[in-house]
C-alpha positions as CSV (number, residue, x, y, z in Angstrom):
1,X,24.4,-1.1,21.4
2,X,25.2,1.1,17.8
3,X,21.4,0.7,17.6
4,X,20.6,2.4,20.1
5,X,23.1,4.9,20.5
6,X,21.6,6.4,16.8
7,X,18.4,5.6,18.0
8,X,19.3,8.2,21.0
9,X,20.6,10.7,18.5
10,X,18.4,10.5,15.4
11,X,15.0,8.2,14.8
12,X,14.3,5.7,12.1
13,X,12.8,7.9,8.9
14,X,11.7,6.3,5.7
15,X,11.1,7.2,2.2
16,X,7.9,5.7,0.0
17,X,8.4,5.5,-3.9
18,X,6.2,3.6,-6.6
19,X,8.0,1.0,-8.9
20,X,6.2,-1.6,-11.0
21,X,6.0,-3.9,-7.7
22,X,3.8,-1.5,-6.1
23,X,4.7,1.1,-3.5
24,X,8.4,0.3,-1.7
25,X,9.7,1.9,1.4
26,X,13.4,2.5,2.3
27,X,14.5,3.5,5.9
28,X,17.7,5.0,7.9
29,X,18.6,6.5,11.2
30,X,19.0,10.0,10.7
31,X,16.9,13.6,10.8
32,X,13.2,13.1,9.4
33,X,11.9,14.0,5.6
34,X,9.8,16.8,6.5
35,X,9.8,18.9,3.0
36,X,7.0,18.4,0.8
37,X,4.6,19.6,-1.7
38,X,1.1,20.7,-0.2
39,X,-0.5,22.4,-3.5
40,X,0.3,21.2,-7.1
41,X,-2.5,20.6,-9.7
42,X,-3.6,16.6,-9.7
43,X,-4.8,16.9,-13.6
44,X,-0.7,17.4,-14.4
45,X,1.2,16.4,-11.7
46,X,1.8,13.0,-10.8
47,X,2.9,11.7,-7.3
48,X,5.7,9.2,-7.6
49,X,6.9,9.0,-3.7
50,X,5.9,10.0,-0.5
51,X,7.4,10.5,2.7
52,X,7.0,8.1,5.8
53,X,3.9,10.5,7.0
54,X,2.2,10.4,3.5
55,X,3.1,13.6,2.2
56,X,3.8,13.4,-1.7
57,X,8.1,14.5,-1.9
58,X,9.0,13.2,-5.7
59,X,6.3,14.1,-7.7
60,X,6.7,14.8,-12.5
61,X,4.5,17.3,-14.1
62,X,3.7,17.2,-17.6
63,X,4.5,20.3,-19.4
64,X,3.5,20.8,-23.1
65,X,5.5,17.5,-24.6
66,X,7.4,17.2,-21.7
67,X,8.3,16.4,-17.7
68,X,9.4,18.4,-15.0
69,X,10.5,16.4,-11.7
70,X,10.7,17.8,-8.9
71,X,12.6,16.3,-5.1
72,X,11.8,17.9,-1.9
73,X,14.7,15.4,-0.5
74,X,18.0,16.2,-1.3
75,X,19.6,13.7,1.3
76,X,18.3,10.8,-0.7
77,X,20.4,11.0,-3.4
78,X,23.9,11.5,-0.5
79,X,25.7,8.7,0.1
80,X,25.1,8.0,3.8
81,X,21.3,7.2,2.5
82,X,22.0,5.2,-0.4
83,X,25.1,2.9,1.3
84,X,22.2,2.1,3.8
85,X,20.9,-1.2,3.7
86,X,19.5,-1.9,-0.2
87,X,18.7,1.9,-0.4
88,X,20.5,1.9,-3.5
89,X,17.7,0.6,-5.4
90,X,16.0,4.2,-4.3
91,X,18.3,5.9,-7.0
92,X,17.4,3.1,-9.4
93,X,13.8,3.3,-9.7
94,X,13.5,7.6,-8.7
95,X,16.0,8.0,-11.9
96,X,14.0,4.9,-13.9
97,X,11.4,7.6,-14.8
98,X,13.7,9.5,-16.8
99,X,13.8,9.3,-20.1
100,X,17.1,7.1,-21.0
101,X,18.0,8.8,-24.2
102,X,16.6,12.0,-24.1
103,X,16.2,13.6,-27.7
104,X,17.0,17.1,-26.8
105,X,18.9,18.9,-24.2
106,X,19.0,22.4,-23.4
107,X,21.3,24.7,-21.8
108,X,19.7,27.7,-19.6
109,X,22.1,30.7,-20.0
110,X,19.4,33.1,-19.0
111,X,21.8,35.2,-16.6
112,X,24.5,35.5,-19.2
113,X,22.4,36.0,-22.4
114,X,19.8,38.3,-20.3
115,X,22.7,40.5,-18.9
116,X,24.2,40.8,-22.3
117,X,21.3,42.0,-24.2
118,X,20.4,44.4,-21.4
119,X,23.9,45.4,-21.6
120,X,23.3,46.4,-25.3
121,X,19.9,48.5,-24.9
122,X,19.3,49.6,-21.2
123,X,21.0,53.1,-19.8
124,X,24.1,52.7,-17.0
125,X,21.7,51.9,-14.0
126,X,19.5,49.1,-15.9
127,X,23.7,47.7,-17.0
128,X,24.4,47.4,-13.2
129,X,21.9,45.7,-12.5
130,X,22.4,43.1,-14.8
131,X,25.7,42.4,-14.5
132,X,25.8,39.1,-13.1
133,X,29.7,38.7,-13.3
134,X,32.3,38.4,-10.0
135,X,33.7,41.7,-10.7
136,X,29.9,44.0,-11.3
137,X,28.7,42.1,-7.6
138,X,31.9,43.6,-6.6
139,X,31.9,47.3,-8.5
140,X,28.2,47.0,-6.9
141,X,29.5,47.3,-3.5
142,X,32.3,49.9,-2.3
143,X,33.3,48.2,0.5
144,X,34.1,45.3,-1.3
145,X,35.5,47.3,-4.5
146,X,38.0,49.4,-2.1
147,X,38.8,46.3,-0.5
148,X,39.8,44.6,-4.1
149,X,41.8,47.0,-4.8
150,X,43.2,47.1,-1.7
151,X,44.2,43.7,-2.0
152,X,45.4,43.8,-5.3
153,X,47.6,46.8,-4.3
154,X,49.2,44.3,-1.8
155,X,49.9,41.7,-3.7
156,X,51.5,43.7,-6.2
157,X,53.8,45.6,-3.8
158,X,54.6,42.1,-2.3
159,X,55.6,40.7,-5.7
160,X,58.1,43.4,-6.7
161,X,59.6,43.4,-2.6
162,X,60.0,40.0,-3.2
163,X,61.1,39.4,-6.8
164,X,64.8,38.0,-6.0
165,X,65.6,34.6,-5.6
166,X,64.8,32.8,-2.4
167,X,66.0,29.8,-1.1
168,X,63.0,27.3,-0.8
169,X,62.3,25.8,2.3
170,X,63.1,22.3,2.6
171,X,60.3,21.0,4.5
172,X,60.5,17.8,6.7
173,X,60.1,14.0,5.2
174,X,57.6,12.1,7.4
175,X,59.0,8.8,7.7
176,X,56.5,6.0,6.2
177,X,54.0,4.9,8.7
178,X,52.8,1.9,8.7
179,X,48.9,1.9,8.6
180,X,48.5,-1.9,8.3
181,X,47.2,-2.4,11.6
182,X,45.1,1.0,11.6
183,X,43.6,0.0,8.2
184,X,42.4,-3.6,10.0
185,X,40.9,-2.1,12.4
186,X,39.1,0.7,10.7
187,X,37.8,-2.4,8.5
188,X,36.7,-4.7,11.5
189,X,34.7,-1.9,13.4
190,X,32.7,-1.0,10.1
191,X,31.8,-4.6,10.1
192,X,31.0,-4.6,13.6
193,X,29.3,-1.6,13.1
194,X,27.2,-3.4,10.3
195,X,27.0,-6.4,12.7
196,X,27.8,-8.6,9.8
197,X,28.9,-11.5,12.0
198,X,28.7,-14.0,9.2
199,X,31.1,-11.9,7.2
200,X,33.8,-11.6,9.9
201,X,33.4,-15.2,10.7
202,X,34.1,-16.0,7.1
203,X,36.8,-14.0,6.6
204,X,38.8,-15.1,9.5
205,X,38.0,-18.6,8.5
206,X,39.7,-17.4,5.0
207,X,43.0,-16.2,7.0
208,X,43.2,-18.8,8.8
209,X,43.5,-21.3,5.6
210,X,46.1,-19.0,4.4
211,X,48.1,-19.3,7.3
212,X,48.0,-22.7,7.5
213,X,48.9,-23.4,3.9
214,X,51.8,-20.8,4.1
215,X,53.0,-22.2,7.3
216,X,53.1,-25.5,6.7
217,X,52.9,-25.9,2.8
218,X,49.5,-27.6,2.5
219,X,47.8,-28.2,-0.6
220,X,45.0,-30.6,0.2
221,X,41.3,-29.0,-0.1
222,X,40.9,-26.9,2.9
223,X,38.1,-28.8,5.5
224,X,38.9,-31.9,3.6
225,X,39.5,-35.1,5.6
226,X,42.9,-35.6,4.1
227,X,43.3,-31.5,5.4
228,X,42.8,-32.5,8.8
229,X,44.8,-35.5,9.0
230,X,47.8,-33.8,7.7
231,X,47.0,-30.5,9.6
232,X,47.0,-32.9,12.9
233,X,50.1,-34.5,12.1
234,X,52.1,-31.6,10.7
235,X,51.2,-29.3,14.3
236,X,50.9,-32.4,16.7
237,X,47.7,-31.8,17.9
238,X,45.5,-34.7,18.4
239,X,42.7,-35.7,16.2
240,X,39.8,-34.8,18.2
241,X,40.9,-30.9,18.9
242,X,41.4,-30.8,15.3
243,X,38.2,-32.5,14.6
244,X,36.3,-29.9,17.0
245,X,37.5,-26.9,15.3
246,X,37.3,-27.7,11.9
247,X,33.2,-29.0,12.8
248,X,32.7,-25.5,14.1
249,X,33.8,-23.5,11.0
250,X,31.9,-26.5,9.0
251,X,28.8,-25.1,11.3
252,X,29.8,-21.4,10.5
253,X,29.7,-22.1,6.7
254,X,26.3,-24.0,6.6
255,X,24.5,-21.3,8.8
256,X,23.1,-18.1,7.0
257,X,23.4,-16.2,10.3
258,X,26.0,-16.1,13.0
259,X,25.6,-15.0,16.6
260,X,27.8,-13.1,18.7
261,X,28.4,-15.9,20.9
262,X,29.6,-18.4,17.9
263,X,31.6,-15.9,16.4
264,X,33.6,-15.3,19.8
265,X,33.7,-19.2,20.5
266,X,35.4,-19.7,17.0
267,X,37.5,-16.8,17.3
268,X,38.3,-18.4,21.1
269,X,39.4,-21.7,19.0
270,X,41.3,-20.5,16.2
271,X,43.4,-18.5,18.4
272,X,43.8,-21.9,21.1
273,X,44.6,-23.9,18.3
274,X,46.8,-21.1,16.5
275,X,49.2,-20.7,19.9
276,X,48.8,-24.6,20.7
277,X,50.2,-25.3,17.1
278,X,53.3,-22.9,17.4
């Protein structure tokens, strides 16, 4: 049902990038990778990915002794991209190209060292329009400058009105909340979400150990024979009820994937057996 409420919303979009195992292609639900380059020179430029129709999006070009890459896609580098699926690997290979210990690094202070020179040898017109600072943007405009000084003004006159001692406000202590139960359930509907249903089934299997060995002081190997037999004589249930449950979390364990249908059947018998036992 998640499926295809995105699927209503968005559509499945892809990325292509090369890596030494050829070409690899990582997808998630969301708006479409339609930036890309149309004209760069092939004798300089190489392509490294591609988006899902082809198009080249991540491609280095080889200036003088060194590389310039460029992206067209932004929103492969943000988290909701790379916490998809193995996306992650994406960022591994599009940043393996980089150098790993680059010999040098340069700072671009064009706007700062550009204004300052022109500052130095142009005439008052040539300085304004170089000023790159906050406050020249702001002499640039009147509006904005009368409204600077406006403000200013204000906050000057309301410093010296307000300059004697006030009583601070004593604001209102929340009491603690308790988000235990908020926190769970935030948790289980990002596994649902995920439909991860051997991870839930495992981790209620690992609560459910720990409140049996807290309950009743158990330290036998948990699914053990010995487990059971004490388990079954510690809660009086009978053997075979025991027996039951304990084969279907032996079942969960050995299966690499987990229905819907097994995960509510064991949730149905840990809960029967949980009451039962009280």
């Amino acid at each position: 049902e998640l499926d295809a409420e995105i699927e209503g919303s968005f559509r499945k979009t892809s990325l292509r990038i090369q890596s030494a195992n050829g070409d690899s292609v990582f997808n998630y639900y969301y708006y479409p990778f339609l930036n890309a380059f149309d004209n760069f020179d092939s004798t300089t430029t190489k392509v490294l990915g591609k988006s899902q129709d082809g198009k080249p999006d991540y491609i280095t070009t080889f200036i003088g002794k060194g590389r310039l890459y460029l992206h067209t896609a932004p929103r492969a580098f943000s988290n909701y991209f790379l916490l998809t699926a193995n996306n992650s690997h994406y960022l591994r290979i599009a940043f393996s190209y980089l150098r790993p210990e680059p010999k040098n690094i340069f700072w671009d202070d064009y706007y700062s060292s550009h204004g300052s020179s022109a500052r130095k040898t142009n005439n008052d017109k040539s300085r304004q329009d170089t000023d790159f600072s906050a406050l020249g943007v702001i002499k640039k405009n009147p509006p904005l400058w009368y409204g600077f000084l406006l403000a200013v003004t204000g906050l000057l006159l309301f410093v010296l009105f307000n300059i004697r001692r006030k009583q601070r406000v004593i604001s209102n202590i929340k009491p603690v909340e308790n988000t235990t139960v908020q926190f769970a359930e935030t948790i289980g509907r990002l596994y649902l979400q995920k439909k991860d249903n051997k991870n839930i089934a495992e981790k209620m299997i690992t609560y459910f150990y720990g409140h049996l060995r807290n309950k009743y002081f158990l330290t036998s190997e948990p699914g053990s024979k010995e487990f059971q037999v004490i388990l079954s004589k510690k809660t009086g249930e009978s053997p075979e009820d025991t027996d039951k449950l304990f084969n279907a979390i032996q079942h969960i364990n050995s299966s690499e994937l987990v229905s819907e249908q097994e995960l509510l059947h064991l949730n149905k018998q840990i809960e029967h057996f949980t009451n039962k036992a009280l």
